[in-house]
C-alpha positions, 0 to 999 in steps of 0.5 A: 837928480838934477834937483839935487845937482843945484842943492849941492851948488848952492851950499858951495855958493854959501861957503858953508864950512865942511865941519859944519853942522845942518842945525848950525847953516839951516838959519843961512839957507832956508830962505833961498827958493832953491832950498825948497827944490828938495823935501826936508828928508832930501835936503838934509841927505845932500847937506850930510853927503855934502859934508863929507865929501868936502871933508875929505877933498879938504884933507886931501888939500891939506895933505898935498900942501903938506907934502909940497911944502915938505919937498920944497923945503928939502929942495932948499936945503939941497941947493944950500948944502945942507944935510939933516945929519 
């Protein structure tokens, strides 16, 4: 678990993207020590679990930033008077 805990930091440490691929960052990770903590079945688990839970907390970034945009914007329009109709 705890092997698993500092796979997982070390992949963040490495900015890998989260719509990347494991045959595409293997080349960057596989002559760190901390890649040989975990067996190949392990770390190619942790890097996929990786993945997809920063893709999803990137959507989520993106989607409030969105939203916080949007509320700006109509923020702006209301203290200038403005109305979309």
């Amino acid at each position: 678990m705890l092997n698993n805990i500092l796979f997982y930091f070390y992949v963040i440490e490495l900015q890998v993207s989260a719509f990347s691929t494991w045959d595409k960052e293997l080349p960057k990770i596989v002559f760190d020590p901390r890649f040989l903590l975990l067996t190949q079945k392990e770390r190619k688990l942790c890097f996929e679990r990786f993945v997809r839970t920063r893709a999803d907390e990137e959507r989520m970034e993106r989607k409030m930033k969105l939203k916080e945009r949007k509320n700006e914007f109509r923020t702006l329009m209301e203290e200038a008077k403005v109305t979309s109709r």
